[in-house]
N, C-alpha and C positions, 0 to 999 in steps of 0.2 A: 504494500500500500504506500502510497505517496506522502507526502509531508507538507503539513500545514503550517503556516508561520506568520502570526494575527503579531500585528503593529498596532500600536495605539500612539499615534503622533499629534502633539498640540504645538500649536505656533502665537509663541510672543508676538517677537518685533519681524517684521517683514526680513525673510530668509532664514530666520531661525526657527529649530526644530529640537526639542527633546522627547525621549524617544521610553514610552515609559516602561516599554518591559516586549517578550516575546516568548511567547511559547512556541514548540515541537510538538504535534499529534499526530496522530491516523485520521485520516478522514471518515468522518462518522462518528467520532467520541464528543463528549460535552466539552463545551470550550472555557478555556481560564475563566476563575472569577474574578470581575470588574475590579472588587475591594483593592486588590495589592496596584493596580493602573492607577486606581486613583490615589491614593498615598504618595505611590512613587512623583505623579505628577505635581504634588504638594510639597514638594521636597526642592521645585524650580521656584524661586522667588521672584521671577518679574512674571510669572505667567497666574491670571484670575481663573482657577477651577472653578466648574460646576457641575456637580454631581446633580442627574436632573430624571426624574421619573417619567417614564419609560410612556406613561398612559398618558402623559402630555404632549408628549412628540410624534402620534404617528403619526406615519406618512399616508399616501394612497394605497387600499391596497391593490395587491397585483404588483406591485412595483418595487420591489423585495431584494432590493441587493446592496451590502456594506458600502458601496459607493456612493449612490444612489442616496442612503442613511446618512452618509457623511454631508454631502452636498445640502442635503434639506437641513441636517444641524446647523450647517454655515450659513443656512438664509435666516433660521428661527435666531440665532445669536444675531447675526448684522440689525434685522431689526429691534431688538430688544424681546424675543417672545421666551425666553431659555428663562426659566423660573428655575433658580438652584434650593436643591432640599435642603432640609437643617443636616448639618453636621456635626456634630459636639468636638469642643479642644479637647488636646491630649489628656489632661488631667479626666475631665468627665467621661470621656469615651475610656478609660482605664476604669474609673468606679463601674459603669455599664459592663465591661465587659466580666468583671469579678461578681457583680451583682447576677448575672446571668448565668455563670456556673455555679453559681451556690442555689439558684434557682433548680438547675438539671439535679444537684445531688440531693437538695430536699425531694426532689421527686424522687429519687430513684431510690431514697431511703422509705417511701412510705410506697413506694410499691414493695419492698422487701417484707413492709408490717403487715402488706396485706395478703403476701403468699404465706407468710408464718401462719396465720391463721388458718389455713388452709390445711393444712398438716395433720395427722393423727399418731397415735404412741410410737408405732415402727419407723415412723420418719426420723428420728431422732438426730442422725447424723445430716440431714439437710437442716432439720431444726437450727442444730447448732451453728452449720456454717452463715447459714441463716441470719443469726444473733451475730456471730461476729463480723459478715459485712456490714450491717446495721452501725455495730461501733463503730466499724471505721471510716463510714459515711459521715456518723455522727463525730468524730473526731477530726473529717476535713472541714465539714460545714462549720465545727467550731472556731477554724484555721482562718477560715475565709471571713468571717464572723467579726474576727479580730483586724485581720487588714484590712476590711470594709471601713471600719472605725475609725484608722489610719488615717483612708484615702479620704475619708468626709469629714475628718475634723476640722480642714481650713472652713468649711461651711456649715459650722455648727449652728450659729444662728439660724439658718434657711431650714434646718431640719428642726429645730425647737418651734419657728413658725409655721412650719408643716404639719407639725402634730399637734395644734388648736384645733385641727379641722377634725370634726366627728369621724371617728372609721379610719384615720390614717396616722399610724403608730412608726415607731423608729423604720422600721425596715423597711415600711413600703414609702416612706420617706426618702430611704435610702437610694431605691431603686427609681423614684421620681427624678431626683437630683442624676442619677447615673443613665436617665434618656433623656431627659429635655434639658438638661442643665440650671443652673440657677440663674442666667441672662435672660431676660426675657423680650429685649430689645431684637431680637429672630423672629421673633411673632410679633405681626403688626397688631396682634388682638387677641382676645382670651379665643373669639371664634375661629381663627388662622389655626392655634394650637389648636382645638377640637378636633378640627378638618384631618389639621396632620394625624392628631393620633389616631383617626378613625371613629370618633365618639360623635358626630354629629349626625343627624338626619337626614338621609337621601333625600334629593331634589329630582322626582321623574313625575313629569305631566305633560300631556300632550292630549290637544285638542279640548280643553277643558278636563281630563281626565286624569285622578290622582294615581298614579301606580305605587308599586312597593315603595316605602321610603325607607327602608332597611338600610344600616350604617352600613359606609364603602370600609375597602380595605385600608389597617391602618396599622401604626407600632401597636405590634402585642403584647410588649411588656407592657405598655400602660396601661394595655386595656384591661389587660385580665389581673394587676395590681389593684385598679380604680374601683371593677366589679366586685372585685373581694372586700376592696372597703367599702363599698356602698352597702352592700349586705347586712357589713358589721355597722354604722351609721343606721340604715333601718331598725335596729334595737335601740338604738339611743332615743332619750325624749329630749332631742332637742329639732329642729327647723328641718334637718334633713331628712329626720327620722318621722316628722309628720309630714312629709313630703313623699316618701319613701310610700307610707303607708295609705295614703292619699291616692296614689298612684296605682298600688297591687290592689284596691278596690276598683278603679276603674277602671282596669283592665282583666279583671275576674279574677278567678282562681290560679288559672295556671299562665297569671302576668306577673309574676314575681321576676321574672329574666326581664320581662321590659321594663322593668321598674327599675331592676340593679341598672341596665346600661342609661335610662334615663337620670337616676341619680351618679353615675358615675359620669355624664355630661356636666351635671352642675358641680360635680368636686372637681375637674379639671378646670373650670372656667375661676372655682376659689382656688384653688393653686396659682393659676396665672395673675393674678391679684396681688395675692399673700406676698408672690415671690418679685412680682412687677412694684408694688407700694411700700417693698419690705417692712410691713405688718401683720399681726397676728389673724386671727379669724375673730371677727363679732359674730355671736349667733344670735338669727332674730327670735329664739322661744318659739317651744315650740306648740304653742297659741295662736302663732303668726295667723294661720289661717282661719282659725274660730274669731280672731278678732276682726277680721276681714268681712266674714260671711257676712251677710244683712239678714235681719233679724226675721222681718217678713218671708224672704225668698225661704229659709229653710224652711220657716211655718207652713208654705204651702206647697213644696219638695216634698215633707212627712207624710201631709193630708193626703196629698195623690196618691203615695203608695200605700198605706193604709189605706183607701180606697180601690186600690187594685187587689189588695188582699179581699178585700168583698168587706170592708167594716165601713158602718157609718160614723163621722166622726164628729163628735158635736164640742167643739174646745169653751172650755169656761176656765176665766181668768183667774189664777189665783190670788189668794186674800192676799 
């Protein structure tokens, strides 16, 4: 088989070129990943990278070739259309990435607790070994644990004002600060952030017609961070937690998932706040919404469905 050899070339100043990397394959394997191109290319200092998502740029299709691809990137740049993603600096993209394998081994520790269970008396020798991966999962995640600590104590503040907010506790503080950073001068707006991280609401209508509005794809770590603290914030009596609860009524029984990603929209948008006004979280109690209601509208909210119950309702004022 023949030999393939993928160039990734960016151009400063007119005639110059650095050259960020090449690989060797067979034709038919999956091609290098983008990530080490783009480092490498950040490593030239007169040259403006832009790492730039893929769903923004297509082209025609039918017209499918790395040249082709090149050329329409060179007309989307000249005119200004090339929207570059967030990037995090070295410091925070180090916490992310430490954050994210201490993520893989809690997982991979509690799936261990849940094959143990699994087990009957003659197992005894998987049991065991069983327990002692366990410990020594539990003894890297303690490892990791500690250098997380490390790497985020320049930004202790922004984790102590992180953890005002209902549902979000040291670590998932930790792992906030280790994807979106503590800057928040990258997002033009709490709703820019949402966007990115995939927490906002689809926009598809056509012809007057609502379709799915289901959240697009977005950072996973935040999102399945945000949902876990929104969960935990639904137990609290405070503003998010009658928000929360508010919410899994009007979406019945089985909205409790639309409830978490809907409250973890609103914890993202007090993050970008907290961490944009460097201040803590006000909560508004969580009465907000009983102090809101009008007095009448719920009086005859009640009547009608006690009238759909089949009762007649004859209200007398108390003394």
């Amino acid at each position: 088989m023949g030999s393939w050899r993928a160039r990734c070339l960016a151009t400063g100043t007119p005639g110059s070129e650095v050259r960020a990397g090449e690989t060797d394959r067979p034709k038919g394997q999956h091609r290098a990943p983008a990530r080490p191109y783009f480092h490498a290319l950040c490593e030239a200092d007169r040259l403006e990278v832009l790492l730039v998502n893929a769903r923004h740029v297509k082209n025609v299709p039918g017209r499918k070739t790395d040249v082709k691809d090149a050329e329409w990137l060179a007309q989307l740049c000249e005119v200004g259309l090339l929207r570059g993603s967030f990037i995090p600096p070295a410091e925070i993209a180090a916490i992310r990435e430490v954050c994210r394998y201490r993520k893989k081994l809690t997982q991979a520790r509690t799936s261990e607790l849940q094959r143990l269970c699994r087990f009957d008396a003659h197992h005894a020798l998987l049991a065991r070994m069983h327990l002692e991966h366990i410990d020594h999962l539990a003894g890297m995640i303690g490892r990791l644990d500690t250098q997380i600590e490390q790497m985020v104590a320049p930004f202790c503040e922004q984790v102590r004002a992180l953890c005002t907010i209902p549902g979000i506790g040291e670590r998932t503080a930790q792992v906030l600060i280790g994807e979106i950073g503590v800057d928040m001068s990258r997002f033009p707006s709490a709703d820019h952030l949402a966007s990115w991280a995939g927490l906002c609401p689809g926009n598809n209508e056509s012809a007057g017609k609502h379709r799915s509005g289901k959240t697009r794809k977005g950072n996973r770590e935040v999102r399945e961070a945000l949902v876990e603290a929104a969960w935990a914030a639904g137990r609290t009596g405070t503003y998010l937690g009658a928000r929360f609860r508010r919410l899994h009524r009007r979406f019945g029984k089985q909205g409790g998932s639309k409830a978490a990603v809907a409250i973890a929209h609103n914890l993202l948008v007090i993050v970008w706040f907290v961490l944009h006004d460097h201040a803590g979280y006000r909560d508004l109690g969580a009465d907000y919404f009983t102090r809101r209601d009008n007095p009448d509208a719920t009086k005859r909210r009640l009547i009608r469905e006690l009238q759909a119950l089949g009762y007649a309702v004859d209200l007398t004022p108390a003394a």
